[in-house]
Backbone as a ProteinNet text record, in pm:
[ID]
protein_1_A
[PRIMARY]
XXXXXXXXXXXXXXXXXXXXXXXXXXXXXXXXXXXXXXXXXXXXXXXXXXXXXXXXXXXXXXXXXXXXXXXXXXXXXXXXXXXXXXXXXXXXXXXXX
[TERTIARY]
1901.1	1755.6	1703.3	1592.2	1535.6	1441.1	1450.9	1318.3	1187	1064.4	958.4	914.8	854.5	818.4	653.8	570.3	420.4	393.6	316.8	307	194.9	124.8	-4.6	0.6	-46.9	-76.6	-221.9	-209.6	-377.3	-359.7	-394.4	-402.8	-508.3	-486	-605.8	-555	-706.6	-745.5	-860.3	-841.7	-960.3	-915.5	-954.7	-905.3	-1007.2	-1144.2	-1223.8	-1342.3	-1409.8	-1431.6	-1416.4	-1243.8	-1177.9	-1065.9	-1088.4	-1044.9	-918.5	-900.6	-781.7	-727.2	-853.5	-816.8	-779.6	-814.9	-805.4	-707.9	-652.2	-557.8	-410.6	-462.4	-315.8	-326.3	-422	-390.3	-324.9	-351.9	-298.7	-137.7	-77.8	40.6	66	16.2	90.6	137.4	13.1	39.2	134	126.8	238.2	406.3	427.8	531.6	534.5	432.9	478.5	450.8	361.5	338.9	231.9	243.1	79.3	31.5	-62.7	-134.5	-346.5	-345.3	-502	-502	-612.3	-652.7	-784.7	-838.6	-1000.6	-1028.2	-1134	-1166.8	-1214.3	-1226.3	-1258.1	-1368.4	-1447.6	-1526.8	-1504.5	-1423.8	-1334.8	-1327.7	-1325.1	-1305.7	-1157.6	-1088.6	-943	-925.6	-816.4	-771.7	-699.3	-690.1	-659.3	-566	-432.6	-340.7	-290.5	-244.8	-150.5	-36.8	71.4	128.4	279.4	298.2	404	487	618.4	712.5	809.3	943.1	1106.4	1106.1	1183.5	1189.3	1229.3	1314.6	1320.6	1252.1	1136.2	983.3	877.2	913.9	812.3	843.1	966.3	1013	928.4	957.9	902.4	784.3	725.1	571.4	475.1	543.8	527.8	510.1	609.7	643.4	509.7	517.9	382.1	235	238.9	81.3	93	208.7	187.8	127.6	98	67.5	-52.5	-85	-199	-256.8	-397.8	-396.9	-449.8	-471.7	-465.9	-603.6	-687.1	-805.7	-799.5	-710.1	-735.1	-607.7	-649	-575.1	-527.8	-448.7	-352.1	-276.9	-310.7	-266.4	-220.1	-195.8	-109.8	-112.8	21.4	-9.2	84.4	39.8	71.5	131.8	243.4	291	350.3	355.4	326.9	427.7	503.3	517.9	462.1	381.1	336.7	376.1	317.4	320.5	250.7	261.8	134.1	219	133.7	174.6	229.7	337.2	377.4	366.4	277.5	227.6	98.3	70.9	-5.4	56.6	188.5	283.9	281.1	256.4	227.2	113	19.9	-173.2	-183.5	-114.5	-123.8	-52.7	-100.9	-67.3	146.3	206.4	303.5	406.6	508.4	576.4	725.8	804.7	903.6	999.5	1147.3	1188.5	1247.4	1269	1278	1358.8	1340.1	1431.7	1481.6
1205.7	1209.8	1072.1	1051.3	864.6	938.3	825.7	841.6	739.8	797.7	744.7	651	557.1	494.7	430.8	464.2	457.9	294.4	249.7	72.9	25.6	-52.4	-130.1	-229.2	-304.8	-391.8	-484.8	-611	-671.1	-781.9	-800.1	-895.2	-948.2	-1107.6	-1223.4	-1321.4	-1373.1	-1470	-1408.3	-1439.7	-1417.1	-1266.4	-1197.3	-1065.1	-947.3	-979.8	-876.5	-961.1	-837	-884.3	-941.8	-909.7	-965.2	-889.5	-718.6	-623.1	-579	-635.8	-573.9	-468.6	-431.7	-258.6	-191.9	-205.6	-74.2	-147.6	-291.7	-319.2	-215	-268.1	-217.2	-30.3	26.8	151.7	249.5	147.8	178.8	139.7	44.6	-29.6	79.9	118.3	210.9	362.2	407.6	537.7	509.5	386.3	376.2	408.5	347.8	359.2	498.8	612.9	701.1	711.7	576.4	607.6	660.3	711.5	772.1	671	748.8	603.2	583.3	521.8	462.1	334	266.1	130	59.3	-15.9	-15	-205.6	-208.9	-358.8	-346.1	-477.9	-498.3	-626.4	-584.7	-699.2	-801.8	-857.9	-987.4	-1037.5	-969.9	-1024.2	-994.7	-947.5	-922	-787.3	-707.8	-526.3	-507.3	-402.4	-330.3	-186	-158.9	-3.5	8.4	131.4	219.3	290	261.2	324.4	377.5	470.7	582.2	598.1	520	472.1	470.7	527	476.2	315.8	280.3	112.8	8	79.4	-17.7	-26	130.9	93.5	10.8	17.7	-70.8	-207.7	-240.3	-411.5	-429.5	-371.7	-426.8	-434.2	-352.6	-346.7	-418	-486.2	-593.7	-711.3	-747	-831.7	-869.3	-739.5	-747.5	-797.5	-713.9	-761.3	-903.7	-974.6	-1134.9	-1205.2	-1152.1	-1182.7	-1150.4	-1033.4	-906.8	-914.1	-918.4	-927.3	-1106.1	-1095.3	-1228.7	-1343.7	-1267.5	-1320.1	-1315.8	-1256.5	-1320.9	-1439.3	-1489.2	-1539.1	-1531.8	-1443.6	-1397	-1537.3	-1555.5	-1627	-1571.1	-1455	-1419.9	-1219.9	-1178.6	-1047.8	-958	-957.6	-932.4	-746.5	-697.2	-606.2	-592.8	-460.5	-379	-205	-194.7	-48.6	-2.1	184.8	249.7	390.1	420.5	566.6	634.7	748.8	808.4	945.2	1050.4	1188.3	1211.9	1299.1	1296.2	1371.9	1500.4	1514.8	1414.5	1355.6	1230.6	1211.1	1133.8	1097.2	1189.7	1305	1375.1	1404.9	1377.1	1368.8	1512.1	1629.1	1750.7	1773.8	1908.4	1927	2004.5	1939.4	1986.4	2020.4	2129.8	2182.1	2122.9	2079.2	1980.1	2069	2040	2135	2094	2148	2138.6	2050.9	1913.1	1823.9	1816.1
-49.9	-54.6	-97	31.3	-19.4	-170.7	-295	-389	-313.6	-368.8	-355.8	-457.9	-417.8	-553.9	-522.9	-639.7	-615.4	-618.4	-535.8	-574.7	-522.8	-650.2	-632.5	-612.3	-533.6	-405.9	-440	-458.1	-449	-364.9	-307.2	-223.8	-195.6	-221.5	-263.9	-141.7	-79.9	17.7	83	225.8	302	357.2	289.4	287.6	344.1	280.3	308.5	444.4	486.5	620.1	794.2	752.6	861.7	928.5	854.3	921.5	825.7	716	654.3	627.1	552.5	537.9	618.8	777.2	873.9	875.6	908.5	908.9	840.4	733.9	619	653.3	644.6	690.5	781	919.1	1061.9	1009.5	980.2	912.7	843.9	754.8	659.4	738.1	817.6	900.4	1011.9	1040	1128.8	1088.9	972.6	907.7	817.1	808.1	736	580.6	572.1	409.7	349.5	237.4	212.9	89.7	77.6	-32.4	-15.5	-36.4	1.6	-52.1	4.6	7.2	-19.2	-28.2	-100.5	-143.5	-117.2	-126.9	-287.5	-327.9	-459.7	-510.2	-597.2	-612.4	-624.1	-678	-688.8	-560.7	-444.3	-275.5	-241.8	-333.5	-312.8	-236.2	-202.9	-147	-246.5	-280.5	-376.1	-283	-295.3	-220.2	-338	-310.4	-371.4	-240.3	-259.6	-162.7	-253.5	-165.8	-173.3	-73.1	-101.1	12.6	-49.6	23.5	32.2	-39	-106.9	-74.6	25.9	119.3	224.3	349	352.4	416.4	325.8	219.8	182.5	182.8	164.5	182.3	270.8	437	557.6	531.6	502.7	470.4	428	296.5	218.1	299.7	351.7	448.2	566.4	596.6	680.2	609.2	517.6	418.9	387.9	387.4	355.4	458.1	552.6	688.6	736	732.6	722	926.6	939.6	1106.7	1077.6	1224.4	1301.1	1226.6	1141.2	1093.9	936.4	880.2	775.9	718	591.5	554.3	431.4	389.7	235.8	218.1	64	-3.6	-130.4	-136.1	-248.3	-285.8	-251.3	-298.6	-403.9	-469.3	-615.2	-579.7	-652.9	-628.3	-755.7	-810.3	-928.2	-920	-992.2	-979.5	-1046	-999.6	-1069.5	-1102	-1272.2	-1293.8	-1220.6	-1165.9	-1034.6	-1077.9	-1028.6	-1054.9	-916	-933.5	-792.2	-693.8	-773.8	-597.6	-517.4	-605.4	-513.8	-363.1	-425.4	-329.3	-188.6	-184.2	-55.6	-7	-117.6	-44	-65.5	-145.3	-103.2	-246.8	-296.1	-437.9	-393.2	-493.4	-444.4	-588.3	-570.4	-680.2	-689.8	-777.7	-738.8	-875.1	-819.7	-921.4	-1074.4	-1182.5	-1302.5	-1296	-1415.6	-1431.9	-1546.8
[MASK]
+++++++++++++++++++++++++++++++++++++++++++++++++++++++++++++++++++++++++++++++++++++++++++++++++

């Protein structure tokens, strides 16, 4: 069984206005991850995602990049405490540990 692991994401440059978000979302549903995403006053994006670790390597990978209009200059990545039925977008029962 892959573990999940919850991870916050900010990503600073020319980030907002240039399609990121739908960006990183389509990216994330493509690959299967759940999570959400959200711009921030600062001008930075702000995710949370809930991924295997070696979908999220790639993933990562991708956000250093983001689409064709913006320009990331730095994205900061964080593990988080998150409750875990988050992790499925859907309240879920997991068994005694």
């Amino acid at each position: 069984m892959t573990s999940i692991a919850a991870t916050r994401l900010i990503v600073r440059g020319r980030v907002q206005g240039v399609g990121y978000r739908a960006w990183l979302a389509r990216e994330a549903a493509r690959r299967g991850l759940r999570g959400w995403v959200r711009n921030r006053h600062d001008g930075s994006v702000e995710a949370l995602l809930f991924a295997p670790a070696p979908t999220l390597d790639d993933f990562l990978a991708a956000c250093r990049t983001g689409p064709a209009a913006a320009d990331v200059i730095e994205v900061t990545v964080r593990e988080e405490a998150a409750p875990a039925a988050d992790a499925f977008g859907d309240f879920a029962i997991w068994p005694t540990a």
